[in-house]
C-alpha positions as CSV (number, residue, x, y, z in Angstrom):
1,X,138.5,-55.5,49.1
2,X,141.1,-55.9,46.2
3,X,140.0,-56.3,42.7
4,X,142.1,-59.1,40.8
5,X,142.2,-59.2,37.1
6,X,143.0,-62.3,35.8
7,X,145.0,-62.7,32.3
8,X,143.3,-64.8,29.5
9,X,146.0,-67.3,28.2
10,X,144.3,-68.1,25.2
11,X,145.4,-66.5,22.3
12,X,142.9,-63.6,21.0
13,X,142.4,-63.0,17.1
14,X,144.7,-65.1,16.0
15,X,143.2,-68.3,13.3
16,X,142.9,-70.5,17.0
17,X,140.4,-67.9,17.8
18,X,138.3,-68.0,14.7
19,X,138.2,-71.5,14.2
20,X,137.3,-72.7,18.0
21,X,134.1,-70.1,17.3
22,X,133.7,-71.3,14.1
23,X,133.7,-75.0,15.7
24,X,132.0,-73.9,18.2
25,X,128.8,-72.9,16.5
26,X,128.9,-76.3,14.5
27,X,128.8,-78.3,17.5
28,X,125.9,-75.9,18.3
29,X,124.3,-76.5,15.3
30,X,124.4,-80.2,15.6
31,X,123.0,-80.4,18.8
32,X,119.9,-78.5,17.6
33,X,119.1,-80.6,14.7
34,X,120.0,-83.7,17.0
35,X,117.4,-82.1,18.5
36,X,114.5,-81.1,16.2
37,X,113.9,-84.1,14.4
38,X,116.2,-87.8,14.0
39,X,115.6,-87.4,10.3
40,X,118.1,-85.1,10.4
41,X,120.8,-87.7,12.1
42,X,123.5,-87.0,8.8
43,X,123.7,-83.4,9.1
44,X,123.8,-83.7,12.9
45,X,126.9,-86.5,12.4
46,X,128.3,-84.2,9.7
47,X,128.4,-80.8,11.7
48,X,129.5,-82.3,14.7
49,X,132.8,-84.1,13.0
50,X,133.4,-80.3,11.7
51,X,133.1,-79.3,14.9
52,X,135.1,-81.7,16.3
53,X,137.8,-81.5,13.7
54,X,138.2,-78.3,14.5
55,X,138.5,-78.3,18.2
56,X,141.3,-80.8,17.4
57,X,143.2,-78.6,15.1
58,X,142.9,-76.1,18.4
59,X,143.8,-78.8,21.1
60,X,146.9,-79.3,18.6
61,X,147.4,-76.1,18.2
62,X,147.9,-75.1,21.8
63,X,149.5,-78.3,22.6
64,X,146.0,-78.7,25.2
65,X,146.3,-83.1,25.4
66,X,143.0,-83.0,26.7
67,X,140.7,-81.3,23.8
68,X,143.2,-83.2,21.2
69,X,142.4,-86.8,23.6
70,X,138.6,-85.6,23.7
71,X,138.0,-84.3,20.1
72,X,140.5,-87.0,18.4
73,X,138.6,-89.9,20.0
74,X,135.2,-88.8,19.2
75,X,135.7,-88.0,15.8
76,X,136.9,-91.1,15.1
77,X,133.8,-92.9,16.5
78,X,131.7,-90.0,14.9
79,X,133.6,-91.2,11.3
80,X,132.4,-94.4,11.7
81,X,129.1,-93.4,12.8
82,X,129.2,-91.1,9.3
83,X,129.7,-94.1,7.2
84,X,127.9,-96.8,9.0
85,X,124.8,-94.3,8.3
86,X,125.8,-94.1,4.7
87,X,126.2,-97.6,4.0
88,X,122.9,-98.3,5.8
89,X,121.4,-95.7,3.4
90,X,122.5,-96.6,0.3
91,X,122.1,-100.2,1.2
92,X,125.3,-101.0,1.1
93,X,125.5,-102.6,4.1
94,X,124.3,-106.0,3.8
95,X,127.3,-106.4,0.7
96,X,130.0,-105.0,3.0
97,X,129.0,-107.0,6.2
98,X,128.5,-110.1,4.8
């Protein structure tokens, strides 16, 4: 039997490579404290748009529609997650949506 090696496409080293890790390990991140406790629902939102924000400067990068489709979407509905929470907490919201 024949052993194929198969190429990687992606580009290795380069700043697409350190920021999909580095987004990559915040989408991690956010998921854990999504996790451990929904006190911590801000810095779940929060790390998750950094995530996301950088998978989209990736999709972008490599011209990939579907992670800049994915990523784009949900960070706008994250965003407004963001400051719906914010408003809520400062008590904002009852001014705004009136």
């Amino acid at each position: 039997m024949e052993t194929q090696t198969i190429e990687k496409v992606t580009p290795y080293k380069d700043i697409t490579w350190y920021v999909k890790w580095a987004a990559s390990i915040c989408i991690l991140l956010a998921a854990s404290l999504r996790a451990a406790s929904p006190s911590l629902h801000l810095y779940d939102m929060l790390f998750s748009i950094v995530g996301l924000i950088g998978w989209l400067y990736v999709g972008l990068k490599w011209n990939d529609r579907a992670l800049i489709l994915l990523n784009g979407v949900i960070s706008v509905i994250l965003f407004g997650g963001i400051v719906r929470h914010i408003l809520l907490y400062y008590g904002w919201a009852n001014t705004v949506l009136e």
